[in-house]
Predicted model as a PDB file, atoms N, CA, C, CB and O in Angstrom, pLDDT in the B-factor column:
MODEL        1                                                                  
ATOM      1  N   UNK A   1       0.792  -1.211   0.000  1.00 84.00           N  
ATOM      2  CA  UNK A   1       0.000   0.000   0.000  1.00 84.00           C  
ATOM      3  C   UNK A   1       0.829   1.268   0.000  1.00 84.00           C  
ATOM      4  CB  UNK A   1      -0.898   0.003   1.171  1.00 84.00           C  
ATOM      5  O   UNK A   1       0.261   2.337   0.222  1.00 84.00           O  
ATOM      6  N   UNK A   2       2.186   1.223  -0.242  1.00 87.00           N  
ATOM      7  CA  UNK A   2       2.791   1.957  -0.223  1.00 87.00           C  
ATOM      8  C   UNK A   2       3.350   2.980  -1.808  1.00 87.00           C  
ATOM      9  CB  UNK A   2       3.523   1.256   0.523  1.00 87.00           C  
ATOM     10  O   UNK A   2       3.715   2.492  -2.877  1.00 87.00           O  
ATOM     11  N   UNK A   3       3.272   4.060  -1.552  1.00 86.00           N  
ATOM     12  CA  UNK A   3       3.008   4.542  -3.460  1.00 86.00           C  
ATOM     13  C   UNK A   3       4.261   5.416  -3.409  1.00 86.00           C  
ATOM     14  CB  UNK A   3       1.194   5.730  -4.085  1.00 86.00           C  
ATOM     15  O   UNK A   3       4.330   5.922  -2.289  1.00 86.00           O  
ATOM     16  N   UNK A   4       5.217   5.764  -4.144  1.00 81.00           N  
ATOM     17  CA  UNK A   4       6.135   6.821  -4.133  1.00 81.00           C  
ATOM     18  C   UNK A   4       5.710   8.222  -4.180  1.00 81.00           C  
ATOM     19  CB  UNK A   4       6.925   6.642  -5.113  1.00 81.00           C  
ATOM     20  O   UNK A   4       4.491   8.358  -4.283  1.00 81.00           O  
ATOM     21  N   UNK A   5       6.511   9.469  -4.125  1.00 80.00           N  
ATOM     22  CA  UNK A   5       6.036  10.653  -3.787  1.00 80.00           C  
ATOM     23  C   UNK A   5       5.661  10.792  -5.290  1.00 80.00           C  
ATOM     24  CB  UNK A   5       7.034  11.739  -3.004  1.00 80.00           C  
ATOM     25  O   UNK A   5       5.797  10.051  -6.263  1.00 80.00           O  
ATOM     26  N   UNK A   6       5.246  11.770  -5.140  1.00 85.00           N  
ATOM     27  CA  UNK A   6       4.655  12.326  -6.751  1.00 85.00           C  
ATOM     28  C   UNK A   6       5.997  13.144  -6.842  1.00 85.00           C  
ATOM     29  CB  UNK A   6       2.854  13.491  -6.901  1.00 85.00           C  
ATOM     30  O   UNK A   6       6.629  13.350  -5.806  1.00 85.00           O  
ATOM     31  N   UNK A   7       6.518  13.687  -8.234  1.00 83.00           N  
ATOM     32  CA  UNK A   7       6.934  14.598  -8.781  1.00 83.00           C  
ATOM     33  C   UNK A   7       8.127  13.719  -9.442  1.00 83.00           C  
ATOM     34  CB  UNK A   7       7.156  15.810  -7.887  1.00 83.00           C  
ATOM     35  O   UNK A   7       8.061  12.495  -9.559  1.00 83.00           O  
ATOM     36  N   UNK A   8       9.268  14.539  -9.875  1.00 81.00           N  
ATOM     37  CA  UNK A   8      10.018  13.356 -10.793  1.00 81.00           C  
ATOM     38  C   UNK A   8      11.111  13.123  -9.655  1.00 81.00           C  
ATOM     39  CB  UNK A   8      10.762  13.892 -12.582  1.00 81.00           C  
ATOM     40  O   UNK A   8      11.401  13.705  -8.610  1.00 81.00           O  
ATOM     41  N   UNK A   9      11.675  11.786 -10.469  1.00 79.00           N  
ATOM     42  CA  UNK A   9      12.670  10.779  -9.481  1.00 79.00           C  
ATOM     43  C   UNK A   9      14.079  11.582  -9.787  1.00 79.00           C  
ATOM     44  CB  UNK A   9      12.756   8.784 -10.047  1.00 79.00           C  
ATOM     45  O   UNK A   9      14.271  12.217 -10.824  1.00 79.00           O  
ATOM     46  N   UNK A  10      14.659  11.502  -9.134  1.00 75.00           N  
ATOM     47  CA  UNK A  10      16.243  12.242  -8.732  1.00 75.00           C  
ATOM     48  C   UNK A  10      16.781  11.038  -9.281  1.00 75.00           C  
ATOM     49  CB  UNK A  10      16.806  12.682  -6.864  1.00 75.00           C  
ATOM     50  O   UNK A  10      16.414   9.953  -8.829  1.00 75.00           O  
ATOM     51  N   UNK A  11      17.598  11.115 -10.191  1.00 79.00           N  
ATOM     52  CA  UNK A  11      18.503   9.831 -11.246  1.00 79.00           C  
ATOM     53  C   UNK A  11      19.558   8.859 -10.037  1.00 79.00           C  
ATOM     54  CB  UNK A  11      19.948  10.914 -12.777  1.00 79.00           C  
ATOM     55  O   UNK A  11      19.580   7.641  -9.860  1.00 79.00           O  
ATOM     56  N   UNK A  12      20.250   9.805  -9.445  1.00 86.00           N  
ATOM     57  CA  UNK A  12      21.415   9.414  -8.456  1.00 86.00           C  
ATOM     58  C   UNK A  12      21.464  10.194  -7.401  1.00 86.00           C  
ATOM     59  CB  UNK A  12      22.740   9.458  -9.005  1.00 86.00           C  
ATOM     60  O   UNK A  12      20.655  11.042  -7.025  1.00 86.00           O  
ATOM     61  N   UNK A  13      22.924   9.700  -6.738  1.00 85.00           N  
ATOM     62  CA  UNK A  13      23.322   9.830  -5.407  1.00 85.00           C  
ATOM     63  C   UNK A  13      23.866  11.284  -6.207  1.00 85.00           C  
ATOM     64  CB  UNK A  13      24.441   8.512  -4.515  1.00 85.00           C  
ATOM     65  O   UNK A  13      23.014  12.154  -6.028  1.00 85.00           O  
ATOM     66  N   UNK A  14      24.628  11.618  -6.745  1.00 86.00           N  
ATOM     67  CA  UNK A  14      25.206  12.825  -7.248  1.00 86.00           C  
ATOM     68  C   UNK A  14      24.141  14.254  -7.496  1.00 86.00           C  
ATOM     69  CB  UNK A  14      25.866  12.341  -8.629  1.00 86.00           C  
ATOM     70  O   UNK A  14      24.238  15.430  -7.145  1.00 86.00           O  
ATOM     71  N   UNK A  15      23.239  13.578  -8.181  1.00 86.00           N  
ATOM     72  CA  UNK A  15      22.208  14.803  -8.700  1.00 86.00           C  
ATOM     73  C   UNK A  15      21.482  14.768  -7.690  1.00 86.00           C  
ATOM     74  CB  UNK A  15      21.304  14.691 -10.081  1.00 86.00           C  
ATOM     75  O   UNK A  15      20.336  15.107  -7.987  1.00 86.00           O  
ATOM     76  N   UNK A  16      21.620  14.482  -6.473  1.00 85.00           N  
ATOM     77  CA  UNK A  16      20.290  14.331  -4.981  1.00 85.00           C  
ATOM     78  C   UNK A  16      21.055  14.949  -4.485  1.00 85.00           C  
ATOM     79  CB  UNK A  16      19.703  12.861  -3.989  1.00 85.00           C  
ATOM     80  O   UNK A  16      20.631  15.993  -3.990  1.00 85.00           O  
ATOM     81  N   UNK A  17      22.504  14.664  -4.356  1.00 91.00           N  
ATOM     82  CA  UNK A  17      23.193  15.664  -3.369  1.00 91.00           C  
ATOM     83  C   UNK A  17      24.572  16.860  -3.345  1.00 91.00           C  
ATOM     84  CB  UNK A  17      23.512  14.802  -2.498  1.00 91.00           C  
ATOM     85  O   UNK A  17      25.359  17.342  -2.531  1.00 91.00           O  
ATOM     86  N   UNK A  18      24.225  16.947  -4.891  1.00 93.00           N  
ATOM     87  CA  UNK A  18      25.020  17.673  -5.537  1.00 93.00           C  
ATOM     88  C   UNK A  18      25.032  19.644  -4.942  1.00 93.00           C  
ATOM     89  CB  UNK A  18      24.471  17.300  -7.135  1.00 93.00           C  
ATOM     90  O   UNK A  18      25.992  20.323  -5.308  1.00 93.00           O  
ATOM     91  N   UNK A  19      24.218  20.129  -4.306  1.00 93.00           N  
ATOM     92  CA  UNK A  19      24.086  21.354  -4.191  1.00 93.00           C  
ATOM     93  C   UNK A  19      24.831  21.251  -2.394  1.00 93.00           C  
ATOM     94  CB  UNK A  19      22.319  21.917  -4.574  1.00 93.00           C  
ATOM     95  O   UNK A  19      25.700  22.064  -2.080  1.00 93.00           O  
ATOM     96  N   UNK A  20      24.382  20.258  -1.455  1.00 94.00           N  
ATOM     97  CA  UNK A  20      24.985  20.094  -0.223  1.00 94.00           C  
ATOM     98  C   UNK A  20      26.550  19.559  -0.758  1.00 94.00           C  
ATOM     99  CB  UNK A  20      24.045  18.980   0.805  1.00 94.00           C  
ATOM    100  O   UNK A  20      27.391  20.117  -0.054  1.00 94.00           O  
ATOM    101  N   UNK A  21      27.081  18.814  -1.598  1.00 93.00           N  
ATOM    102  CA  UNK A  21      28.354  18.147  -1.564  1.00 93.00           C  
ATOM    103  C   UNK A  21      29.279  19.712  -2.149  1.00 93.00           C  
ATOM    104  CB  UNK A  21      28.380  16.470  -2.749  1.00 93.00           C  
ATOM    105  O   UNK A  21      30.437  19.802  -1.742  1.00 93.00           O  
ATOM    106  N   UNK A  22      28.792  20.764  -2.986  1.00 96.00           N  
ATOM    107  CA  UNK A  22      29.163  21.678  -3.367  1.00 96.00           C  
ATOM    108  C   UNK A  22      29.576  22.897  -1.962  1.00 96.00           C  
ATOM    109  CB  UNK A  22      28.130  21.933  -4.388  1.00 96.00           C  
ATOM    110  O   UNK A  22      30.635  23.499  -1.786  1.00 96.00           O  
ATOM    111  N   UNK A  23      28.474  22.934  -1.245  1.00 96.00           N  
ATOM    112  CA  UNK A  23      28.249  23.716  -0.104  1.00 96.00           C  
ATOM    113  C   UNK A  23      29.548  23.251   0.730  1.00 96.00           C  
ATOM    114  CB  UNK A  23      26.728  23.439   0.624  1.00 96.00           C  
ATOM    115  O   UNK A  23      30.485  23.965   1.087  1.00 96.00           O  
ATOM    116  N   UNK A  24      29.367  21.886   0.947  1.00 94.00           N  
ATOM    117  CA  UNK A  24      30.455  21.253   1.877  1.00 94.00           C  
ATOM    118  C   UNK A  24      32.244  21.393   1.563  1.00 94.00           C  
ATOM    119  CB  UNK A  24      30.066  19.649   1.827  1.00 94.00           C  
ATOM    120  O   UNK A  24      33.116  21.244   2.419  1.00 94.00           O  
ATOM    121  N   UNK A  25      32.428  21.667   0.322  1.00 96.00           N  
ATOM    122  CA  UNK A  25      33.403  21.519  -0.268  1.00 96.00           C  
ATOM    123  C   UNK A  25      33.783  23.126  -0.078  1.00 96.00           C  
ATOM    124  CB  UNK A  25      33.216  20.805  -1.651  1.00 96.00           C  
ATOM    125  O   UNK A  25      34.775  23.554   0.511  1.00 96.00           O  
ATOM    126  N   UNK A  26      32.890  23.796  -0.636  1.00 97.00           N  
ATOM    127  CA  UNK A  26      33.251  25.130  -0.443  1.00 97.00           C  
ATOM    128  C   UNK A  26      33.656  25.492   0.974  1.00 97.00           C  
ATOM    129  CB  UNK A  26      32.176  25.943  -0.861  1.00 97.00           C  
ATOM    130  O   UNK A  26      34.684  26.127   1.210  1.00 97.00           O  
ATOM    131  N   UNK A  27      32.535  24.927   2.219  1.00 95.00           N  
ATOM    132  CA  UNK A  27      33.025  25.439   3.208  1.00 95.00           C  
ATOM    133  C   UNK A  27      34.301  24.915   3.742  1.00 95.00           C  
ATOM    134  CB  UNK A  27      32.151  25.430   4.012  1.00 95.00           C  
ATOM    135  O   UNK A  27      34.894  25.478   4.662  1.00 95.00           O  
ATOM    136  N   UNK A  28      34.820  23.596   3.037  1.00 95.00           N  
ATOM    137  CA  UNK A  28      36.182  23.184   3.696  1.00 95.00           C  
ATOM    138  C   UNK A  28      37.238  23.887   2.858  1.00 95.00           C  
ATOM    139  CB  UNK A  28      36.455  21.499   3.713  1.00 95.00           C  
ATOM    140  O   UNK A  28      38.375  24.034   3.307  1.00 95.00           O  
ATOM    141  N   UNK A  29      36.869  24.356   1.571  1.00 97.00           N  
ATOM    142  CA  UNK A  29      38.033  25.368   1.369  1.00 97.00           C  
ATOM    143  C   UNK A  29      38.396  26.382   2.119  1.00 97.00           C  
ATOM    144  CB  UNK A  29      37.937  25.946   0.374  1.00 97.00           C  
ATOM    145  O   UNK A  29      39.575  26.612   2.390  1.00 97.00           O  
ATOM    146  N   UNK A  30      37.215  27.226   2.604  1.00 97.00           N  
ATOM    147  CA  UNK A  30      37.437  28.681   2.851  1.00 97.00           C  
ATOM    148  C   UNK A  30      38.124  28.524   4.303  1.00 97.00           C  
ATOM    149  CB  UNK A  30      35.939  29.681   2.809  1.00 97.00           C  
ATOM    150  O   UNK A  30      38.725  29.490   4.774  1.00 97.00           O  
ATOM    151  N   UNK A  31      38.016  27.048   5.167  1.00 96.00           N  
ATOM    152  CA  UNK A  31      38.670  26.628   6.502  1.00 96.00           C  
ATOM    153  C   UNK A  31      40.303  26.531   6.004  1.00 96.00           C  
ATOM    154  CB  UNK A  31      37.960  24.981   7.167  1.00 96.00           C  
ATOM    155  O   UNK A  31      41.217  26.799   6.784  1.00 96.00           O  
ATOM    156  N   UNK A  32      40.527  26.125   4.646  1.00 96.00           N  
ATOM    157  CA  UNK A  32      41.750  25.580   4.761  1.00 96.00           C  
ATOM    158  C   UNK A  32      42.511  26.248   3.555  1.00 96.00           C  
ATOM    159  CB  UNK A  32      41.695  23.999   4.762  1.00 96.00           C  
ATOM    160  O   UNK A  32      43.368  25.762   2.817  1.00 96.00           O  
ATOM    161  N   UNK A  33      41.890  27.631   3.571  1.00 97.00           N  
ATOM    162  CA  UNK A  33      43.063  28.935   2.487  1.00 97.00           C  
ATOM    163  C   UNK A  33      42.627  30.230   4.249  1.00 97.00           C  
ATOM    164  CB  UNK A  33      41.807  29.905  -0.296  1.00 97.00           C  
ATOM    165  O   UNK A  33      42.915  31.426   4.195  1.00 97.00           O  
ATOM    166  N   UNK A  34      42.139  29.770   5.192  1.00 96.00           N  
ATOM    167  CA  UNK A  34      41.958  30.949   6.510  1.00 96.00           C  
ATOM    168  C   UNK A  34      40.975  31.842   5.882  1.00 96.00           C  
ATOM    169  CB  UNK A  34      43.505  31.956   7.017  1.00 96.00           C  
ATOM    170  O   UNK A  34      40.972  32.946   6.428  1.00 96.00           O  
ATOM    171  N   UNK A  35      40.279  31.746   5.074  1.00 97.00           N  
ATOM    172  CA  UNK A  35      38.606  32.807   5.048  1.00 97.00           C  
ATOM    173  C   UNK A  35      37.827  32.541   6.080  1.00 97.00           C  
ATOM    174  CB  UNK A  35      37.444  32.535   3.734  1.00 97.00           C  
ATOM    175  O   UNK A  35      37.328  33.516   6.641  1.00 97.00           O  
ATOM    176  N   UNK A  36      37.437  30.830   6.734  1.00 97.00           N  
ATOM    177  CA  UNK A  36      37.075  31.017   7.878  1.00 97.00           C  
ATOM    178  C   UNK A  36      37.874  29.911   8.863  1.00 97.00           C  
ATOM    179  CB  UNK A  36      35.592  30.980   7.850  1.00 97.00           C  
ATOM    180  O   UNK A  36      38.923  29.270   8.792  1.00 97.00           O  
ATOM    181  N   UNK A  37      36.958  30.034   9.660  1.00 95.00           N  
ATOM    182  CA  UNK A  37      37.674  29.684  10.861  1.00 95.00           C  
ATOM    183  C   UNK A  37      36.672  28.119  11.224  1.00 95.00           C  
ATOM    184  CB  UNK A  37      37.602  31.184  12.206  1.00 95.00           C  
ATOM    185  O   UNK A  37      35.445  28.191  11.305  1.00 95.00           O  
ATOM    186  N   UNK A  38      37.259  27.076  11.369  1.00 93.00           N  
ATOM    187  CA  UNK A  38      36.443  25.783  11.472  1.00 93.00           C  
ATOM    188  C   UNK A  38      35.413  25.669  12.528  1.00 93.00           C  
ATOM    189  CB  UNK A  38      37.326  24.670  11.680  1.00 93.00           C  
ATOM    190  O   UNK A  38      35.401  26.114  13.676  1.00 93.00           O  
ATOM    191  N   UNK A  39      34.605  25.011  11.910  1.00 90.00           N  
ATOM    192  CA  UNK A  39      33.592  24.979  13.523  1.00 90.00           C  
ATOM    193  C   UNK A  39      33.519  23.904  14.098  1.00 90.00           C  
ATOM    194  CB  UNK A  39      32.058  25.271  13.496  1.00 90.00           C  
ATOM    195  O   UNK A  39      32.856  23.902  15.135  1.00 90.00           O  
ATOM    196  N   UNK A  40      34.033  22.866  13.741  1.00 91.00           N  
ATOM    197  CA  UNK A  40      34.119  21.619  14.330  1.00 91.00           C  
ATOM    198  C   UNK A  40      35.503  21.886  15.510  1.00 91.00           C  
ATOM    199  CB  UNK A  40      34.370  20.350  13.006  1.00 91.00           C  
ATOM    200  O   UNK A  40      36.536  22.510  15.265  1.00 91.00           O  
ATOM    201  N   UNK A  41      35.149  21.242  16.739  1.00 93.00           N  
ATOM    202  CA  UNK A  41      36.353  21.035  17.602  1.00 93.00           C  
ATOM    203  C   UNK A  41      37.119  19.588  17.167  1.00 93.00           C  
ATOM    204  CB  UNK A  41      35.842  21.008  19.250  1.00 93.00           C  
ATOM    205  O   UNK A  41      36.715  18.807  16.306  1.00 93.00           O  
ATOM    206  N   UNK A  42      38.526  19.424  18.128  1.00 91.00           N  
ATOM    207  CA  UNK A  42      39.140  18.131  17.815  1.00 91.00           C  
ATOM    208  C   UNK A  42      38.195  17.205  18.454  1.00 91.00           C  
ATOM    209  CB  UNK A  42      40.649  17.953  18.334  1.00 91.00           C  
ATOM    210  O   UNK A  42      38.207  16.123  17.868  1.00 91.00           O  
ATOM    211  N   UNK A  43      37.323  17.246  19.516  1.00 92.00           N  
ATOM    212  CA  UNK A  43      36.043  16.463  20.158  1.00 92.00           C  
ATOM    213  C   UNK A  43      35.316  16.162  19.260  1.00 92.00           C  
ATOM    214  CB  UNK A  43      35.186  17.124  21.115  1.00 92.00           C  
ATOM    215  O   UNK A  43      34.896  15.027  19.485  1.00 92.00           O  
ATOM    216  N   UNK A  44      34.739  16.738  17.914  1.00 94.00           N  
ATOM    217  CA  UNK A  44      34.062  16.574  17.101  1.00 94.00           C  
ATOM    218  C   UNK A  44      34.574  15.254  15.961  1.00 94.00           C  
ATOM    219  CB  UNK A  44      33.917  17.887  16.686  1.00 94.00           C  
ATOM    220  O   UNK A  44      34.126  14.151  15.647  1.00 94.00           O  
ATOM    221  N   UNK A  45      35.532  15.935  15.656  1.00 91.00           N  
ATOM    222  CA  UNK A  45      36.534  14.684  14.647  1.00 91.00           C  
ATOM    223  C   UNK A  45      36.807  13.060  15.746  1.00 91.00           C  
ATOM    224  CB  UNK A  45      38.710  15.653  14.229  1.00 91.00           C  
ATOM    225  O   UNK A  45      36.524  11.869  15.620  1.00 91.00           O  
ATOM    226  N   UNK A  46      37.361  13.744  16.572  1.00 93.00           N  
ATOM    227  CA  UNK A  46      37.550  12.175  17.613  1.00 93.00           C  
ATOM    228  C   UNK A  46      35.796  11.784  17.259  1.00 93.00           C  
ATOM    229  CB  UNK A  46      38.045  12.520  20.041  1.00 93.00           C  
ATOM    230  O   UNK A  46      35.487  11.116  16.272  1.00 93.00           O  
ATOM    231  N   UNK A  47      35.107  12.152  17.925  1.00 94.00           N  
ATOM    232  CA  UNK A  47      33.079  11.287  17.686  1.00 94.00           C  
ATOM    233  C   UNK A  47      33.215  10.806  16.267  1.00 94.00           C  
ATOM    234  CB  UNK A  47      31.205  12.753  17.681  1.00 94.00           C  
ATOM    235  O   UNK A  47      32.906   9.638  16.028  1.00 94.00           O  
ATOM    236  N   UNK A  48      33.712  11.711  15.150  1.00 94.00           N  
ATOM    237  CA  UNK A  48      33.321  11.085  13.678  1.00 94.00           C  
ATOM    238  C   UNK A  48      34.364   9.944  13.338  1.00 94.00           C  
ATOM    239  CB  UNK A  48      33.390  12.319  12.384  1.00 94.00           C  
ATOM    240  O   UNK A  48      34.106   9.229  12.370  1.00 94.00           O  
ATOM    241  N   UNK A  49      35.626   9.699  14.125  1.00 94.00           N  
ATOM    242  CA  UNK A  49      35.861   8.718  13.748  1.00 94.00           C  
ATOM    243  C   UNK A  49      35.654   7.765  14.804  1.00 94.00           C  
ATOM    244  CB  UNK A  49      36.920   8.775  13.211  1.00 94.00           C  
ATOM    245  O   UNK A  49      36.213   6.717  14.480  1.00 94.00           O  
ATOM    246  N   UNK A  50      35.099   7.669  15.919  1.00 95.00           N  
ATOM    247  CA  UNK A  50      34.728   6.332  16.926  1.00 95.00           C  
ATOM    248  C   UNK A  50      33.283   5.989  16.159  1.00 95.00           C  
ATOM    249  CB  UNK A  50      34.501   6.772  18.963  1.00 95.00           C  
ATOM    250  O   UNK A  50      32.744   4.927  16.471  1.00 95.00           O  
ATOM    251  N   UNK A  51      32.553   6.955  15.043  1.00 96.00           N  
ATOM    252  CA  UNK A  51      31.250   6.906  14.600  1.00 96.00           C  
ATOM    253  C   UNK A  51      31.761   5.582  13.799  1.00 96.00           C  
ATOM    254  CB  UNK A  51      30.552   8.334  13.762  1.00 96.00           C  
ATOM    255  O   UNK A  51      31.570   4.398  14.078  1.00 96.00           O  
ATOM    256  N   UNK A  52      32.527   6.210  12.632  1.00 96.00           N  
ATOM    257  CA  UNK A  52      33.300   5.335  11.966  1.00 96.00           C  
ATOM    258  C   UNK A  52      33.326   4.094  12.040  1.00 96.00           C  
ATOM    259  CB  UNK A  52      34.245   5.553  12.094  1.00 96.00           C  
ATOM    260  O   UNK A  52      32.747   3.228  11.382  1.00 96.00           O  
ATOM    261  N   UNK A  53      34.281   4.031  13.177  1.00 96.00           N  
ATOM    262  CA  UNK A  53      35.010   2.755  13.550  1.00 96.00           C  
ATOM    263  C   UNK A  53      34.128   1.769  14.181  1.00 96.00           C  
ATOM    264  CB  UNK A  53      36.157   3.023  14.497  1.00 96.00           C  
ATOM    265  O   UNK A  53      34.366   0.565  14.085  1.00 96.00           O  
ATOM    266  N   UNK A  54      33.225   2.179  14.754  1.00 96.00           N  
ATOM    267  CA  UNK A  54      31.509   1.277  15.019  1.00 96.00           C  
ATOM    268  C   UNK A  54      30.882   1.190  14.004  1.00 96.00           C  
ATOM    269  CB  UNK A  54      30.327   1.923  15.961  1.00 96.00           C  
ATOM    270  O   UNK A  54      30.218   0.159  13.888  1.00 96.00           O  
ATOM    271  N   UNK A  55      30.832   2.097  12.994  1.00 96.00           N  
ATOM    272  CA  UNK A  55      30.291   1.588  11.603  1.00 96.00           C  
ATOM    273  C   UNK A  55      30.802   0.357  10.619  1.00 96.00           C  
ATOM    274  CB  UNK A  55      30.413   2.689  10.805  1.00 96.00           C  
ATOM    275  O   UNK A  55      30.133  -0.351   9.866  1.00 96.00           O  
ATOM    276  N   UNK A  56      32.577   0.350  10.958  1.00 96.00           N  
ATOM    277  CA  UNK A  56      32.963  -0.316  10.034  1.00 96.00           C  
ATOM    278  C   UNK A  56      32.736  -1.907  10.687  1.00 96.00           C  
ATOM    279  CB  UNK A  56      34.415   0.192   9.603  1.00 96.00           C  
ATOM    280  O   UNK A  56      32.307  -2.859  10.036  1.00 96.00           O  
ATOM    281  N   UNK A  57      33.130  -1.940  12.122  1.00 96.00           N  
ATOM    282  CA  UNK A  57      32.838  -2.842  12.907  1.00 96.00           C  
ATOM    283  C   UNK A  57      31.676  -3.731  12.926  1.00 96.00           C  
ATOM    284  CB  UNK A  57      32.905  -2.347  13.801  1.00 96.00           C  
ATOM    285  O   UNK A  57      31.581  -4.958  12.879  1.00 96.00           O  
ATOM    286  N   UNK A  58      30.649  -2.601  13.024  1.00 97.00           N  
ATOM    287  CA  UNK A  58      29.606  -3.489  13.104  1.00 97.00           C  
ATOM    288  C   UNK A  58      29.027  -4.659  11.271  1.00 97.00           C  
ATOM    289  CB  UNK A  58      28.323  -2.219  13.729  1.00 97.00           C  
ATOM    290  O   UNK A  58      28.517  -5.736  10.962  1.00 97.00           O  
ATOM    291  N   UNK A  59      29.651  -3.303  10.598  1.00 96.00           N  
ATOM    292  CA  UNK A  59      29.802  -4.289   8.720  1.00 96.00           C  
ATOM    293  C   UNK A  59      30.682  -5.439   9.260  1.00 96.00           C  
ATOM    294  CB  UNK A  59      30.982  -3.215   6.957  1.00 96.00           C  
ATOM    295  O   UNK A  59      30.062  -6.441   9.615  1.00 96.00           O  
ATOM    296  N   UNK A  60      31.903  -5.456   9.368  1.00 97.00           N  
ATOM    297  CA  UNK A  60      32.222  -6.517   9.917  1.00 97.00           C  
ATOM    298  C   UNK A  60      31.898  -7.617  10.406  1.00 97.00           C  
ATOM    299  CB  UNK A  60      32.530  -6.330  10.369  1.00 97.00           C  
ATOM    300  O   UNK A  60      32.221  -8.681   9.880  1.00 97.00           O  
ATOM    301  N   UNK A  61      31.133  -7.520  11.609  1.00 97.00           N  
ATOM    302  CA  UNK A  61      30.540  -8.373  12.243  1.00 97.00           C  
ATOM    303  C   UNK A  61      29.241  -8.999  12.543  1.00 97.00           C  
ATOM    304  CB  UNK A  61      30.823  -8.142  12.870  1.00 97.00           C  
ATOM    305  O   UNK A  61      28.872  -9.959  13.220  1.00 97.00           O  
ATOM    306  N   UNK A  62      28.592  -7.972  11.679  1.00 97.00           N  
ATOM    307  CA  UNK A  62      28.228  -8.356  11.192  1.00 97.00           C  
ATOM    308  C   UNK A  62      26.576  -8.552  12.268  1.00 97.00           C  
ATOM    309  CB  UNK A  62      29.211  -9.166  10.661  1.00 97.00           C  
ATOM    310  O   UNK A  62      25.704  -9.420  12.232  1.00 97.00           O  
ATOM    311  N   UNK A  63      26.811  -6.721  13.539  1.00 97.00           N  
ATOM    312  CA  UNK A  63      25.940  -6.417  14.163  1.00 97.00           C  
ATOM    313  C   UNK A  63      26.086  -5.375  14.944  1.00 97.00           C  
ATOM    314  CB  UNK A  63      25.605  -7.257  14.649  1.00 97.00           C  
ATOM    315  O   UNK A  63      27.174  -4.846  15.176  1.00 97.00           O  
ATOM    316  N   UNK A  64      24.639  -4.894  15.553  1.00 97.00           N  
ATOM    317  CA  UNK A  64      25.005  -2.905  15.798  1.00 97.00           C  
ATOM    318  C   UNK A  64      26.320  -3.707  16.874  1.00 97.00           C  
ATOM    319  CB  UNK A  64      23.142  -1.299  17.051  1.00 97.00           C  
ATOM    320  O   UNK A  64      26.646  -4.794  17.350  1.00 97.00           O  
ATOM    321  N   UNK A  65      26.817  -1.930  16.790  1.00 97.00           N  
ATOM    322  CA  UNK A  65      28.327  -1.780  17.364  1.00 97.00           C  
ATOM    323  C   UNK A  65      27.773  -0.392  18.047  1.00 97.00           C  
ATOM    324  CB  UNK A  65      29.890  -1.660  16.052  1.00 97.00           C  
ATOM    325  O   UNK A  65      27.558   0.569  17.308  1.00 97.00           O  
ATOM    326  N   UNK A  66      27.527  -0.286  19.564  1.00 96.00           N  
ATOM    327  CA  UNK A  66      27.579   0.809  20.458  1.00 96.00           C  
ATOM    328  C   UNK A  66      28.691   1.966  20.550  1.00 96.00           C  
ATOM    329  CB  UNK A  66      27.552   0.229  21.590  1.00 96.00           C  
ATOM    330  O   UNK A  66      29.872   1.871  20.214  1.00 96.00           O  
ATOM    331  N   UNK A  67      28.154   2.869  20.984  1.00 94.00           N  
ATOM    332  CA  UNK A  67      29.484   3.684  20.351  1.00 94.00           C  
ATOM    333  C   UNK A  67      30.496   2.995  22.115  1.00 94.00           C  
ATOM    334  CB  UNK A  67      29.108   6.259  20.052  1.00 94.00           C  
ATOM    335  O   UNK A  67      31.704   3.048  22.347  1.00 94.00           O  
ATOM    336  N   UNK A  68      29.809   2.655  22.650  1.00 94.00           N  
ATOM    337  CA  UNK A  68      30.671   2.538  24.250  1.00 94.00           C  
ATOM    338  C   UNK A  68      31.386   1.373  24.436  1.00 94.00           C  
ATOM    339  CB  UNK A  68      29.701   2.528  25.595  1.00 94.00           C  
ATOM    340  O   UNK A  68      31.881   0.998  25.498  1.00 94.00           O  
ATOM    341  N   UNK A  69      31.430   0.723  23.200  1.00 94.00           N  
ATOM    342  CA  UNK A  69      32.030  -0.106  22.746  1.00 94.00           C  
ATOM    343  C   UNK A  69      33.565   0.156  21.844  1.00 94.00           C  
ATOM    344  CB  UNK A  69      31.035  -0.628  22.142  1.00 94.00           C  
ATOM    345  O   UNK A  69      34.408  -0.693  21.556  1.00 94.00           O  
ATOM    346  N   UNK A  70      33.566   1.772  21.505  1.00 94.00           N  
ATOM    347  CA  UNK A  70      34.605   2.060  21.257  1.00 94.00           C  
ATOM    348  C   UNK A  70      35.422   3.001  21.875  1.00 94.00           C  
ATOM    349  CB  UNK A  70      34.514   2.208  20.349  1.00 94.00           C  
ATOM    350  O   UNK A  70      34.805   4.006  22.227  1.00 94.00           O  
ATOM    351  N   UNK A  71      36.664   2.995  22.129  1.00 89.00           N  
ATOM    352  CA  UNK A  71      37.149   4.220  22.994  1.00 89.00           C  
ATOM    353  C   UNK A  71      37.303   5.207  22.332  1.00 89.00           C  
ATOM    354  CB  UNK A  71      38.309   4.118  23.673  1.00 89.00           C  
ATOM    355  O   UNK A  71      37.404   5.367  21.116  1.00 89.00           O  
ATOM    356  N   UNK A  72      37.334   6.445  23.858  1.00 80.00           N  
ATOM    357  CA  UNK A  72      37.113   7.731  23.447  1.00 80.00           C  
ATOM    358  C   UNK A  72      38.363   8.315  24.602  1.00 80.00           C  
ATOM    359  CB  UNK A  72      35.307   8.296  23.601  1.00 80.00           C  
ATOM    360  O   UNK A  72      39.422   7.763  24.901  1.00 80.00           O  
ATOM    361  N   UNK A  73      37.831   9.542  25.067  1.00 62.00           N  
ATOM    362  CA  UNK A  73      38.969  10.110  25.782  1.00 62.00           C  
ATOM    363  C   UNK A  73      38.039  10.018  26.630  1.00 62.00           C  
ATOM    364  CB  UNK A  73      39.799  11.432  25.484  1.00 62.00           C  
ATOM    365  O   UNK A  73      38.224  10.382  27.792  1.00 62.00           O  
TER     366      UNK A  73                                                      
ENDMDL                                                                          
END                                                                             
């Protein structure tokens, strides 16, 4: 009973997220020529890669992976 949205279908992963992957890119330039200033802390990057590393884990094994299952500081 389930029907798709009306209007037309987005082809790919590229043309769905092509205006955010542009945005994103831009804003990591302007961090890394000093136009701005980053907003992520090193606390932030440490979470995205324990996110990671429970992501890859749990592919692995092939089941969820808690993040308290991975170390942190």
């Amino acid at each position: 009973g389930v029907t798709f949205p009306p209007g037309p279908r987005v082809p790919g992963f590229i043309e769905r997220f092509a205006t955010a992957y542009v945005t994103e890119i831009n804003a990591f330039l302007d961090v890394a020529t000093g136009r701005a200033a980053s907003r992520c802390t090193a606390r932030d990057g440490l979470e995205a890669i324990r996110i990671a590393t429970a992501c890859d884990q749990s592919r692995r094994e092939g089941r969820p992976v808690p993040l308290r299952e991975i170390p942190g500081l």
